[in-house]
Backbone as a printed PyTorch tensor [residue, N CA C, xyz], in Angstrom:
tensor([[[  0.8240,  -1.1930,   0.0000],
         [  0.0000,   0.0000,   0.0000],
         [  0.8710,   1.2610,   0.0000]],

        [[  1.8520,   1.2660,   0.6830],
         [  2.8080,   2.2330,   1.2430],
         [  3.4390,   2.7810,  -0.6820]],

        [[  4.1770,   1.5430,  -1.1690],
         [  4.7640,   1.7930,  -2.4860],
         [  3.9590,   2.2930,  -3.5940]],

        [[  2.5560,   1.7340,  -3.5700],
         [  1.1950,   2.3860,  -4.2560],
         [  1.1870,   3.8730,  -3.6250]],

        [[  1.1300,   4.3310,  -2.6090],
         [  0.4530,   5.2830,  -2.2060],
         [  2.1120,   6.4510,  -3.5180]],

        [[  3.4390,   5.6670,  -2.5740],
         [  4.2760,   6.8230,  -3.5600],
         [  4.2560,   6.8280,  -4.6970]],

        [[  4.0010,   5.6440,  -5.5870],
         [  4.1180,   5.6270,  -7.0390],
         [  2.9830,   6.7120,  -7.4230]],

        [[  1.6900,   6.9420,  -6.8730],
         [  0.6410,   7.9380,  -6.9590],
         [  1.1550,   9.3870,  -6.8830]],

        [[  1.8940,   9.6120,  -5.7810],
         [  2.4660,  10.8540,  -5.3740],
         [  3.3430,  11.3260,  -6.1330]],

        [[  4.1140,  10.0090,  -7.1770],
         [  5.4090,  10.7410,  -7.9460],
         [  4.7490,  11.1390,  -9.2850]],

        [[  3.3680,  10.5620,  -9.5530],
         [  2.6070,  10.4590, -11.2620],
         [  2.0880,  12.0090, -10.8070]],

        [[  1.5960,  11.8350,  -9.4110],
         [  0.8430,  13.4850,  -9.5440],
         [  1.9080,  14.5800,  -9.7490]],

        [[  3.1930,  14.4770,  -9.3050],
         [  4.3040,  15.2380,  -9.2660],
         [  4.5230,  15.8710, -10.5720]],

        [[  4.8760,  14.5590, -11.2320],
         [  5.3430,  14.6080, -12.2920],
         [  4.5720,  15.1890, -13.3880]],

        [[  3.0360,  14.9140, -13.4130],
         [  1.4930,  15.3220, -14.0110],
         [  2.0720,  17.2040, -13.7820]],

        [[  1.7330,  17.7210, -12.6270],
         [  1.9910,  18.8070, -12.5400],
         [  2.5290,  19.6860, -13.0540]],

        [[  4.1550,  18.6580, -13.1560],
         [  5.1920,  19.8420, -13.6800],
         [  5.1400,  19.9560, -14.9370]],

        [[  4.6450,  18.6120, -15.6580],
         [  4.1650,  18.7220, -17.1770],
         [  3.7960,  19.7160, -17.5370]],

        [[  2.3210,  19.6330, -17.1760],
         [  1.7600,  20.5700, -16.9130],
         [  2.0430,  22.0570, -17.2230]],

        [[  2.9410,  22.4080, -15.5490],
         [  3.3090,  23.6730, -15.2800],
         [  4.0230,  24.2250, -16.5040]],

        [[  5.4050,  23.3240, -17.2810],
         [  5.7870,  23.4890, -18.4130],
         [  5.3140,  23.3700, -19.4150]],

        [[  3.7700,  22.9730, -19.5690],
         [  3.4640,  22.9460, -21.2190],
         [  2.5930,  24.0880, -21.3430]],

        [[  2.1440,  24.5160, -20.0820],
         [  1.2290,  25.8830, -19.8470],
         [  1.8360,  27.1260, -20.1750]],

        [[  3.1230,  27.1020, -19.2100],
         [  3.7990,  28.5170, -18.8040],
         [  5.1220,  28.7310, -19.7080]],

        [[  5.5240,  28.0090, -19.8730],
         [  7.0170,  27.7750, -21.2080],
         [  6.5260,  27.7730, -22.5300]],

        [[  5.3360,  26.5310, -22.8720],
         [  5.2990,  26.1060, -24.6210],
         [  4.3020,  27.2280, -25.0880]],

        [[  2.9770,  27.5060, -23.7220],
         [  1.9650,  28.0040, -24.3840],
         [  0.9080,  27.2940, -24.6600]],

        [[  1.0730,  26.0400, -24.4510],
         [  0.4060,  24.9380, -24.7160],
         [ -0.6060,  24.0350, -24.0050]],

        [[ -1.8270,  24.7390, -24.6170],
         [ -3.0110,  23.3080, -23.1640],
         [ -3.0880,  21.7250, -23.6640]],

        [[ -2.3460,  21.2310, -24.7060],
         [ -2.9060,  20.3030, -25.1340],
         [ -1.3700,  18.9710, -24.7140]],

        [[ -0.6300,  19.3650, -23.8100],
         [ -0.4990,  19.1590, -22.7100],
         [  1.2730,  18.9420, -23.3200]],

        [[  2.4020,  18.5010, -22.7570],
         [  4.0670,  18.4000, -23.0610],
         [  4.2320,  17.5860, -23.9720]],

        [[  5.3120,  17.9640, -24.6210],
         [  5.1440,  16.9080, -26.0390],
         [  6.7000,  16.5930, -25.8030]],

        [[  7.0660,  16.5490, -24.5190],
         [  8.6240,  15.7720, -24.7460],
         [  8.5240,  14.8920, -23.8680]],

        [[  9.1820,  14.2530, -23.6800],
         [  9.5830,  12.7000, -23.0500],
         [  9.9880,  13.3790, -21.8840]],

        [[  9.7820,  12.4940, -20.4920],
         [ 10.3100,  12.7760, -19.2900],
         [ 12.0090,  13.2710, -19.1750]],

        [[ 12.3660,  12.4280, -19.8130],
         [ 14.3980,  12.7800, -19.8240],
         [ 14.6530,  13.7820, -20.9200]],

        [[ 13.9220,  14.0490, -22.0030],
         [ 14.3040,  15.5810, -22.7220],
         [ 14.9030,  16.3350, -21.6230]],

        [[ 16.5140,  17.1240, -22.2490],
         [ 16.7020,  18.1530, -21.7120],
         [ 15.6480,  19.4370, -22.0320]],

        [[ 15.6250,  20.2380, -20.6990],
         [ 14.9380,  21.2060, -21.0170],
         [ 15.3160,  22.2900, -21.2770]],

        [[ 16.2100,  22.5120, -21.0630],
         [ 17.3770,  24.0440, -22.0390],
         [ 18.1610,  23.3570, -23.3540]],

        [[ 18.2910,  21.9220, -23.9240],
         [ 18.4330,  21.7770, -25.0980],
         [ 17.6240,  21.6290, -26.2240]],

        [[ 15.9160,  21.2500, -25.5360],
         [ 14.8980,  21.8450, -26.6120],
         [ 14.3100,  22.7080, -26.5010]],

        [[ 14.6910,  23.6790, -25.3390],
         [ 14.2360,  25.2170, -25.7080],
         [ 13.1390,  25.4390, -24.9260]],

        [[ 12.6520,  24.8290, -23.7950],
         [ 12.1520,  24.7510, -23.2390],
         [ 11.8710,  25.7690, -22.0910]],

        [[ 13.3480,  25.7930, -21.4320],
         [ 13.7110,  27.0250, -20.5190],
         [ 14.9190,  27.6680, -20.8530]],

        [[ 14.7790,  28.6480, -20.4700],
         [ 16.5480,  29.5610, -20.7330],
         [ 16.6730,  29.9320, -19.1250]],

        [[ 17.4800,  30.9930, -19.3680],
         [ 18.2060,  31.6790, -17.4560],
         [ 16.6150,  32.1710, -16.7270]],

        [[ 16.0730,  33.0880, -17.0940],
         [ 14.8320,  33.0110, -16.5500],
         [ 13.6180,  32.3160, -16.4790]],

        [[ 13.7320,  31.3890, -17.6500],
         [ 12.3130,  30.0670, -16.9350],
         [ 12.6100,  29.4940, -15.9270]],

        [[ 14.5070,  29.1910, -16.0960],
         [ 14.7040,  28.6030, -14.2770],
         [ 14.4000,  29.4260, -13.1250]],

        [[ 14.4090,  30.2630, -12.9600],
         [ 13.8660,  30.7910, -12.0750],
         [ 12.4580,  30.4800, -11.7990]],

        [[ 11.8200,  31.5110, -12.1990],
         [ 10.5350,  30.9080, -12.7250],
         [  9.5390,  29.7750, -12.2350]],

        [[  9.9490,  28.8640, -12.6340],
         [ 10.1110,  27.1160, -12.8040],
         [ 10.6180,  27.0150, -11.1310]],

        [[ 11.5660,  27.7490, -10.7560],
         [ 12.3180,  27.5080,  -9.5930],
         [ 11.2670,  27.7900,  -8.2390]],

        [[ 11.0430,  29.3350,  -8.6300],
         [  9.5560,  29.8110,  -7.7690],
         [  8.7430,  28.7770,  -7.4000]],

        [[  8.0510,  28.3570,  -8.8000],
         [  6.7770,  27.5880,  -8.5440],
         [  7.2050,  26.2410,  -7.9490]],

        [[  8.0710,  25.6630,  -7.9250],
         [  8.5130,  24.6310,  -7.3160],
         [  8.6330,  24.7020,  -5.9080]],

        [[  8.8620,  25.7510,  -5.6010],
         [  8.8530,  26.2080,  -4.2030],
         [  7.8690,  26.1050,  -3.4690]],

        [[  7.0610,  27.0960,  -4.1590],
         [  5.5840,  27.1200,  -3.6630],
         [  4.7200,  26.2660,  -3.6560]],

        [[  5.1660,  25.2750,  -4.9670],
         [  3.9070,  24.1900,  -5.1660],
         [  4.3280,  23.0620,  -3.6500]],

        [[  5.2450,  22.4950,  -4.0940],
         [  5.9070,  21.2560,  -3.2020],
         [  6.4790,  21.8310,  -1.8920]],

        [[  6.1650,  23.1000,  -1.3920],
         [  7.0830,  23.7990,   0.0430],
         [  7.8780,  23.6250,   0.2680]],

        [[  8.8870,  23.3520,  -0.4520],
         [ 10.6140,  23.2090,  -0.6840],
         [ 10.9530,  24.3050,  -0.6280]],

        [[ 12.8070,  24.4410,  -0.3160],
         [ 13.6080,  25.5700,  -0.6050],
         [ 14.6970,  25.0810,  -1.6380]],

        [[ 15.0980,  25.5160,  -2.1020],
         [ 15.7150,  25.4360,  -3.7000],
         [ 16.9890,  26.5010,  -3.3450]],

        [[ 18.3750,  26.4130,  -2.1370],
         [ 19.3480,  27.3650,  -2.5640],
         [ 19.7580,  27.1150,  -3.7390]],

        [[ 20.7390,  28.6500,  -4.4480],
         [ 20.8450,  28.6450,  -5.3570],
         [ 22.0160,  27.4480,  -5.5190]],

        [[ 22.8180,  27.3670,  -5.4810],
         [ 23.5820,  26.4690,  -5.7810],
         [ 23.1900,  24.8260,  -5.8500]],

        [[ 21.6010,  24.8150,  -5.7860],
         [ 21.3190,  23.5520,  -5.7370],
         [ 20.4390,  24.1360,  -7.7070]],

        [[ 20.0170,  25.1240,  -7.8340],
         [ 20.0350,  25.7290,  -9.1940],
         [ 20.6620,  25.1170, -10.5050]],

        [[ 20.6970,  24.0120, -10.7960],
         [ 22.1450,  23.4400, -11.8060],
         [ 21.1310,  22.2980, -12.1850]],

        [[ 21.6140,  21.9150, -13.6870],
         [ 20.7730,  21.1750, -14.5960],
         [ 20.8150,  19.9560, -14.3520]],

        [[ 21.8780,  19.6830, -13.2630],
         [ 21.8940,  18.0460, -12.5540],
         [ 20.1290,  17.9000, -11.9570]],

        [[ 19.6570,  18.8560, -11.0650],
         [ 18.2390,  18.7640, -10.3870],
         [ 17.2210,  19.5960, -11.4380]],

        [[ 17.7540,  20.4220, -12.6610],
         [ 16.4860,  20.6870, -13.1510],
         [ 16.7290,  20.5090, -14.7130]],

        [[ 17.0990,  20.0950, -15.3090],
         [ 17.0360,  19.6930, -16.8680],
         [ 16.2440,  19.2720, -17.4000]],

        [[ 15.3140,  18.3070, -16.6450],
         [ 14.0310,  17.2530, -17.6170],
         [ 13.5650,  16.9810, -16.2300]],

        [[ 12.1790,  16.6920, -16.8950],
         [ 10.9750,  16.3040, -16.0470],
         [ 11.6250,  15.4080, -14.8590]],

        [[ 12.5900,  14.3970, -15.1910],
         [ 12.8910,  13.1080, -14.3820],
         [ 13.6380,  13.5010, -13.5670]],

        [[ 14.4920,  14.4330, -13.7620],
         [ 15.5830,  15.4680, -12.9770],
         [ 14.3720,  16.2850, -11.7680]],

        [[ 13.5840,  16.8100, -12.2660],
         [ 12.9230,  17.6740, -11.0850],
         [ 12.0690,  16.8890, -10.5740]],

        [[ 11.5910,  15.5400, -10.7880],
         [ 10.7470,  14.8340,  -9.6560],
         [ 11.5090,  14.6230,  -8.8870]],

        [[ 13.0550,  13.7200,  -9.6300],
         [ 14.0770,  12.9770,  -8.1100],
         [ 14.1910,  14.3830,  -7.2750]],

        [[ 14.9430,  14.9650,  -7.7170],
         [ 15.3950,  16.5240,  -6.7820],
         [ 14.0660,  16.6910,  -5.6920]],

        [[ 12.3740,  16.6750,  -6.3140],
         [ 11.5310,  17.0400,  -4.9200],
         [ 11.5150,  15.4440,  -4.4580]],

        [[ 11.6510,  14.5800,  -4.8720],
         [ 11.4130,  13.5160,  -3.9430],
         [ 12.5450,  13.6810,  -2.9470]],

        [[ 13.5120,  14.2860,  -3.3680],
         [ 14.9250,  14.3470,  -2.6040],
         [ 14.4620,  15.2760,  -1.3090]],

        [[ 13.9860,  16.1700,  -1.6040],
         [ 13.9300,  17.4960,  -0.4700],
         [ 12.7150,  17.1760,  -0.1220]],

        [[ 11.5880,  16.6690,  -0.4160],
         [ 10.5660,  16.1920,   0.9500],
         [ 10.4690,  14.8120,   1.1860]],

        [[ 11.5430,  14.3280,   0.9660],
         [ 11.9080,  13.0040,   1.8840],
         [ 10.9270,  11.9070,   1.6830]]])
């Protein structure tokens, strides 16, 4: 039940940020058209200020803190990159 309940928690995660990026980056309601591991500053997705941005709402959505030096395309490049990173910081 326990592994069900997270596999739920990481689809809604992940649903979200889709989401958040196909809304607020592409422009797009008809929902992300890249694969979870697409980089997201090599298809153009985000530049220096969508990370931010992107960085905010991550904050706010999931009540995380994000110092900057945690800022780097290791935790935010592609969808699969920013679920591990919040699964990382709310434990």
């Amino acid at each position: 039940m326990q592994q069900q309940t997270e596999m739920t928690a990481t689809t809604d995660t992940r649903q979200r940020i889709r989401d958040f990026l196909a809304q607020n980056f592409l422009l797009r309601t008809d929902g992300f058209p890249y694969g979870d591991d697409a980089s997201l500053l090599d298809e153009g997705v985000v530049d220096s200020t969508a990370v931010l941005e992107l960085t905010l709402y991550l904050e706010e959505t999931f009540g995380i803190s994000i110092p900057d030096e945690e800022i780097v395309p290791d935790n935010l490049d592609s969808v699969d990159r920013i679920v591990a990173y919040i699964e990382s910081k709310v434990g």
